[in-house]
VOTOR-954019 format. One line per field, with one value per residue (C-alpha): x, y, z. Coordinates in nm, 3 decimals. Each point is the difference from the previous one (the first is absolute). Example, Ala and Ser with C-alpha at 12.3 -4.5 7.8 and 13.67 -1.06 7.14 Angstrom:
% residues 2
X	c(1.230, 0.137) $
Y	c(-0.450, 0.344) $
Z	c(0.780, -0.066) $
//
This chain:
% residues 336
X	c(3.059, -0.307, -0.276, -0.309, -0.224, -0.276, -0.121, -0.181, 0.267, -0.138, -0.276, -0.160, -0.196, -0.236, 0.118, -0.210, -0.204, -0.331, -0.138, 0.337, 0.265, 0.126, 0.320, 0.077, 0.294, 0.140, 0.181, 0.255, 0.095, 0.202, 0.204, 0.319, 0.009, 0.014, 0.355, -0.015, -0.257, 0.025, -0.036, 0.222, 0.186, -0.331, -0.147, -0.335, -0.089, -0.257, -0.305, -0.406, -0.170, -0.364, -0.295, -0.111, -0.352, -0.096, -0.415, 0.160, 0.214, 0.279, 0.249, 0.282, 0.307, 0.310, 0.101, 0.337, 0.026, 0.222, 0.254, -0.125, 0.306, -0.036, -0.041, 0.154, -0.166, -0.290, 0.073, 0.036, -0.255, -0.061, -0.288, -0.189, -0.284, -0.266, -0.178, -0.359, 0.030, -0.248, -0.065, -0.170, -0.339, -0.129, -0.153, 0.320, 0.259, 0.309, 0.330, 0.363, 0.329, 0.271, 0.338, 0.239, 0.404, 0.170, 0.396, 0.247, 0.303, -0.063, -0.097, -0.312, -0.095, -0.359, -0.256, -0.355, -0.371, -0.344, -0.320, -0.168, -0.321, -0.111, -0.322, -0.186, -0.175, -0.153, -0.318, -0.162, -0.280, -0.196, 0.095, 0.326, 0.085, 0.248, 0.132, -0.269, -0.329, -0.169, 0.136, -0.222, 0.192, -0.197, 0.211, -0.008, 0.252, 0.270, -0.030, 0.238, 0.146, 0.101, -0.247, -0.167, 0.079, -0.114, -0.327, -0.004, 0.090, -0.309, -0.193, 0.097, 0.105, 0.305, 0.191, 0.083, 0.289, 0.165, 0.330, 0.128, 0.371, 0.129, 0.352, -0.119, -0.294, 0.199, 0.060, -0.353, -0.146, 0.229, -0.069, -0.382, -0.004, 0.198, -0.252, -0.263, 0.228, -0.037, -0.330, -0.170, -0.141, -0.005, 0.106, -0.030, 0.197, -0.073, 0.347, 0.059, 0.101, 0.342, 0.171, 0.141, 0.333, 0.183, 0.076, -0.360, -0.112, 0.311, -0.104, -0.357, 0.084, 0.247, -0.301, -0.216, 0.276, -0.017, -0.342, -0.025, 0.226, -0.259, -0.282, -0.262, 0.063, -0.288, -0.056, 0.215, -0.229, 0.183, -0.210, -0.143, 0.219, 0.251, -0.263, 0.255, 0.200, 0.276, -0.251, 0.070, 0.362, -0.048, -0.258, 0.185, 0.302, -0.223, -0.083, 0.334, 0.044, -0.321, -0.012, -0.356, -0.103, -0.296, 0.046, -0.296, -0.095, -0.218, -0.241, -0.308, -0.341, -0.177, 0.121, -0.035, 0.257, 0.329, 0.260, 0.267, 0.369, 0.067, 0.168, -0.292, -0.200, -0.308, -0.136, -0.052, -0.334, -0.069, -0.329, -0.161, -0.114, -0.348, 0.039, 0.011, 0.233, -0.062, -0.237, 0.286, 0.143, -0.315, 0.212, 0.281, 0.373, 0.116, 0.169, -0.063, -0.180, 0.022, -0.209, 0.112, -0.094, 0.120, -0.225, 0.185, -0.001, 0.199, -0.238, 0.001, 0.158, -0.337, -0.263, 0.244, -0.003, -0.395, 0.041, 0.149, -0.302, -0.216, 0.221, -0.030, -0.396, -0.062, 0.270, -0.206, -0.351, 0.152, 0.172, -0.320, -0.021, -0.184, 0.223, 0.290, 0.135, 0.145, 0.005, 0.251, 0.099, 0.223, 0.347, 0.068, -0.143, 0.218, -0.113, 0.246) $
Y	c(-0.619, 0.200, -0.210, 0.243, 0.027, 0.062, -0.164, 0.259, 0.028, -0.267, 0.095, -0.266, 0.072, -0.277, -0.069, -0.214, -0.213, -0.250, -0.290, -0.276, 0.256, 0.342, 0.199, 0.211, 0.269, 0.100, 0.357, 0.031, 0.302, -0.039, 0.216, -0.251, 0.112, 0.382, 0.037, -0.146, 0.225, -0.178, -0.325, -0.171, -0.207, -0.137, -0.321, -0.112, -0.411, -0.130, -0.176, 0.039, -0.258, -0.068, 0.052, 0.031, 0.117, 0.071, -0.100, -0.349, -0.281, 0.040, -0.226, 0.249, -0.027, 0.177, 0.213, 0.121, 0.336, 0.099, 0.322, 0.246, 0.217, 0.388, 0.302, 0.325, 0.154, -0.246, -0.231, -0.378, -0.210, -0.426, -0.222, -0.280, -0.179, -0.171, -0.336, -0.025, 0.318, 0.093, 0.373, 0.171, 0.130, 0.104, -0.355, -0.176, 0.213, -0.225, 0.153, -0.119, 0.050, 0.159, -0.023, 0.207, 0.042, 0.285, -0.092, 0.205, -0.267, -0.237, 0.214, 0.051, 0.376, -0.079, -0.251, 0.028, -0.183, 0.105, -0.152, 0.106, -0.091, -0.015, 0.185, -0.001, 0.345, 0.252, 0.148, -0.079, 0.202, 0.204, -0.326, -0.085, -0.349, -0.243, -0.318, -0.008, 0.132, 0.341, 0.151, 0.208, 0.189, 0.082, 0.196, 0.101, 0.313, -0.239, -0.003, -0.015, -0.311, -0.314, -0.138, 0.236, -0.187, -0.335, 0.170, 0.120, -0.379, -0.084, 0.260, -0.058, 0.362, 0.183, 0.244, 0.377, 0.164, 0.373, -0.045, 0.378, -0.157, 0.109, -0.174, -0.087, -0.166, -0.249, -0.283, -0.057, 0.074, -0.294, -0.217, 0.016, -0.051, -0.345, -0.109, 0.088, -0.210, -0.299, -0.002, 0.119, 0.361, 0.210, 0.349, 0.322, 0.274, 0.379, 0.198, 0.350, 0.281, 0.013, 0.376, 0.152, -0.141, -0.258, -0.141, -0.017, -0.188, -0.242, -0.055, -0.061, -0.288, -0.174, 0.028, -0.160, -0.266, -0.127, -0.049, -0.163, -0.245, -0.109, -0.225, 0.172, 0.324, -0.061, 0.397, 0.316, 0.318, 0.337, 0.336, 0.176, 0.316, -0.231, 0.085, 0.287, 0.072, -0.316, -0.225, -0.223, 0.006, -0.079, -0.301, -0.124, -0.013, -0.193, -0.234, -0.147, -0.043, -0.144, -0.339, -0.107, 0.196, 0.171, 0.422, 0.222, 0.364, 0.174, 0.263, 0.189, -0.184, 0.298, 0.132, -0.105, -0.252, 0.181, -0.107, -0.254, -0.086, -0.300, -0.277, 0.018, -0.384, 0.179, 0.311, 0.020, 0.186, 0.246, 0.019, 0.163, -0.190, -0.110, 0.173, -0.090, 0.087, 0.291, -0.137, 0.004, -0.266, -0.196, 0.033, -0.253, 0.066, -0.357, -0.104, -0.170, 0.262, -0.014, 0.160, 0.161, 0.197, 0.130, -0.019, 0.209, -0.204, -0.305, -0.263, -0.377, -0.236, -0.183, 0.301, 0.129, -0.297, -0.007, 0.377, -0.208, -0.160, 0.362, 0.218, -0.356, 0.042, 0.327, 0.073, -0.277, 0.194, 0.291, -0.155, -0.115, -0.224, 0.219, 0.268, -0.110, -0.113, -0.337, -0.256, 0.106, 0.020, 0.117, -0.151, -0.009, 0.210, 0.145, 0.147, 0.241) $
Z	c(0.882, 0.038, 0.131, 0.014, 0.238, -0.221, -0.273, -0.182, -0.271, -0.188, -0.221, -0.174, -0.360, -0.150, -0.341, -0.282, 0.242, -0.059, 0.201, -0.097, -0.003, 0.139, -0.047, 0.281, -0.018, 0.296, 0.037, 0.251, 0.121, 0.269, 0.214, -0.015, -0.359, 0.033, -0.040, -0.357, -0.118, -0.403, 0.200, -0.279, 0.246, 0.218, -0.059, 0.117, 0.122, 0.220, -0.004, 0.020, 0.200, 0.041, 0.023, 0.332, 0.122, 0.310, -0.114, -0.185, -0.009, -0.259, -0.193, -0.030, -0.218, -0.069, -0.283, -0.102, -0.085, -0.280, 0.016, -0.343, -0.016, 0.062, -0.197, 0.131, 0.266, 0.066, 0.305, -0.031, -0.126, 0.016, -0.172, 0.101, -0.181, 0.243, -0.157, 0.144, 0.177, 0.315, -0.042, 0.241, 0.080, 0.337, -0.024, -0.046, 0.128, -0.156, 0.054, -0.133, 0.197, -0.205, 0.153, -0.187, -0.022, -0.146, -0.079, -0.136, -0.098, 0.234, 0.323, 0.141, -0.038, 0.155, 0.040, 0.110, -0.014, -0.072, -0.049, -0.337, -0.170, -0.333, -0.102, -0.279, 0.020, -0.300, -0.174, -0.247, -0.140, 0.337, 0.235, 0.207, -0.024, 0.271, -0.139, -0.301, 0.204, 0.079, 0.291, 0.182, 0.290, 0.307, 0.182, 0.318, 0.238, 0.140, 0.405, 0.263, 0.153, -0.075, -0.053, -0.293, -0.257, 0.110, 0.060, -0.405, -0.118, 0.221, -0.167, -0.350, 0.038, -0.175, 0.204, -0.036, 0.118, -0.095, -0.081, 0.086, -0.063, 0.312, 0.066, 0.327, -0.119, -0.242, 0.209, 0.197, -0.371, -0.128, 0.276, 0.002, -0.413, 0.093, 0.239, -0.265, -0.273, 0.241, 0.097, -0.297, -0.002, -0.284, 0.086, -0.169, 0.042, -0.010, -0.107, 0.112, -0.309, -0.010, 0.038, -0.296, -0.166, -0.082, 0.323, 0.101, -0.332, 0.121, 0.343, -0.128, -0.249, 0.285, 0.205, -0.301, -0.088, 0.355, -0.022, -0.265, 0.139, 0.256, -0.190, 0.248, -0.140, -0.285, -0.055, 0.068, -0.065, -0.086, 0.151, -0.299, 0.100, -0.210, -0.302, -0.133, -0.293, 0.088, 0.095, -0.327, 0.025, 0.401, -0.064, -0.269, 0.186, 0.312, -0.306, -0.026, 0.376, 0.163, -0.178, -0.002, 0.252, -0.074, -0.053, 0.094, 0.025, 0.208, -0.125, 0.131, -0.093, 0.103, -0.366, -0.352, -0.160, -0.145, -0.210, 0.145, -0.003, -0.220, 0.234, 0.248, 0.091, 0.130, 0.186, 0.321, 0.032, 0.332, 0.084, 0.367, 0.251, -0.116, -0.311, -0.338, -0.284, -0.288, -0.266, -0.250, 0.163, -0.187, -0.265, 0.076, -0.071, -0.198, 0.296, 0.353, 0.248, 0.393, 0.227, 0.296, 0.331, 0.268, 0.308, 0.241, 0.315, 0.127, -0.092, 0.094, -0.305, 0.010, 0.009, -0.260, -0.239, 0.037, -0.137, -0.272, -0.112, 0.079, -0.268, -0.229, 0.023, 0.004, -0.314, -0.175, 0.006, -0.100, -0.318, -0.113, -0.278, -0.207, 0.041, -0.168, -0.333, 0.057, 0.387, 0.211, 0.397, 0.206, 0.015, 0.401, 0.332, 0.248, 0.325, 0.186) $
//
C-alpha cells in the first residue's frame, strides 16, 4: 500500500452549490494509481467532514463520498453533496476534511487527507463578487516570516506572491497557501510565462490546478507576454482547470486598451508609481478592472495597504464622473 506523504493529489472542484446544498467532486490523482494508467480497476471511498473555522464555532457532519467510475486517461474521481454548507470567505474561513481511499479489488493502493473549502467566487458585470458580495481585493507584496500573513488578516489585506514555478519552491508555496486557507487571507498569485512547448503549457496548468485547490488562491494572473497567438487555446485550457478561481492578465496601463483573449475574469491594469493609466482606459473593457503598481522598494504591509486607499483616491479623481459614459470603479488595488 502506498500511503503518501502528501496530500496534494486530491483536487477538489465545487460542483452546483447554493446556501442548503453543495456538490463537491473530488479528483484523485494519486501516485498509488500510476501503474494502471486507464484506472479501470481503482475505486474511490471516503468521507468529507465539517465545517470547521478557525474565526467560528461549527456543527460539523460527515458526508459519504460516492466512487463515479473512470474514463480513460483521467484519474479517479468521488462526489459528495454538503447540506447547509459553510463556504469560505476570508471572514469565515470554513474548511472540510476529506479523507480519501483508493482500492483496487480490495487493497489499498493509497489513502490520503486534505482540507478543502468551498468558494463561491466570479464576476459579474465590472465587479468581483465572494459568496454573493463585491469583492474588492486590496492587495498587498507578501512579506517574509511567519507571521506575514497574520499581519494581512489584521489588515484586511490580500497577499501577492510570484509563483516562478520553481520545483524547489513547491512545498513552502503549498504550505503558506494552507495557513492562508485556515486563517482566512485571500491571496493572489502572479504566474511566470511559461517557455515554449508543450511541456511548459503542462507544467503551467499543474501549477494552476494546484492552486486552485487552495480556497485562498482567489486570483492567478498570467504576464501579458502570454498575450500571443496561443493565448486562447492556453486560457481556455486554464478554464477547465482552475475551478472558480479567478483568471487575470496583466497589461501595461501606460497604453490604450487592446483586444483580449476570451476566457479572461478581468485585467490586471499596470500603472507607475504615482501615475495614472492611458486615457483610453476611460473607456472601460466590459469586464472587472484591477489596478496595479509596483513601487520598487520593500515596503511595510501596513504603509503598503494605506497605498491601497492612495491609488483608490487618486484613480477616483481621475475617472471623473463627467468623463465617462456610464458609473464604474475599479475592481481591486494591488501594491507590489
Amino acid at each position: 500500500m502506498n500511503h503518501s506523504r502528501s496530500d496534494r493529489w486530491i483536487r477538489p472542484l465545487l460542483g452546483r452549490a447554493d446556501d442548503m446544498r453543495a456538490e463537491v467532486w473530488l479528483r484523485c490523482d494519486s501516485p498509488g494509481a500510476a501503474d494502471d494508467p486507464g484506472n479501470s480497476g481503482i475505486s474511490v471511498s471516503g468521507t468529507l467532514t465539517g465545517p470547521e473555522c478557525s474565526t467560528a464555532a461549527t456543527l460539523p457532519t460527515t458526508v459519504t463520498l460516492v466512487d463515479q467510475g473512470h474514463r480513460a486517461g483521467q484519474p479517479p474521481l468521488a462526489r459528495g453533496v454538503c447540506t447547509e454548507p459553510g463556504f469560505w470567505t476570508p471572514e469565515l474561513p470554513n474548511l472540510y476534511r476529506a479523507e480519501v481511499v483508493l482500492r483496487r479489488g480490495d487493497a489499498v493502493v493509497s489513502s490520503g487527507r486534505r482540507m478543502v473549502g468551498l468558494r463561491r467566487l466570479g464576476a459579474r458585470g465590472r465587479s468581483l463578487w465572494l459568496d454573493g458580495r463585491r469583492f474588492v481585493p486590496r492587495g498587498v507584496a507578501l512579506g517574509a516570516g511567519h507571521g506575514a500573513l497574520e499581519t494581512l488578516r489584521t489588515l484586511a489585506a490580500s497577499g501577492i506572491i510570484d509563483d516562478t514555478g520553481d520545483t524547489d519552491e513547491i512545498f513552502p508555496l503549498d504550505e503558506m497557501m494552507s495557513q492562508a486557507d485556515r486563517i482566512g487571507v485571500a491571496m493572489i498569485i502572479r504566474l511566470d510565462a511559461p517557455q515554449t512547448g508543450a511541456a511548459a503549457i503542462d507544467r503551467l496548468l499543474e501549477r494552476v490546478e494546484g492552486l486552485a485547490s487552495h480556497p485562498s488562491a482567489v486570483l492567478a494572473i498570467l504576464p501579458e507576454s502570454l498575450a500571443g497567438a496561443d493565448s486562447a487555446a492556453v486560457i481556455a485550457t486554464i478554464g477547465r482547470r482552475r475551478g472558480t478561481m479567478l483568471l487575470g492578465l496583466e497589461v501595461d496601463g501606460a497604453h490604450p486598451p487592446r483586444s483580449l483573449p476570451a476566457g479572461l475574469d478581468c485585467v490586471i491594469v499596470s500603472i507607475p508609481p504615482g501615475g495614472i493609466p492611458h486615457e483610453g482606459w476611460q473607456r472601460l473593457p466590459d469586464m472587472p478592472l484591477v489596478a496595479s503598481t509596483a513601487v520598487g522598494h520593500p515596503m511595510p504591509a501596513s504603509a503598503a495597504r494605506a497605498e491601497c486607499d492612495r491609488l483608490q483616491a487618486r484613480l477616483a479623481a481621475w475617472a471623473r464622473p463627467e468623463s465617462r459614459e456610464s458609473p464604474w470603479d475599479w475592481a481591486g488595488y494591488l501594491i507590489r
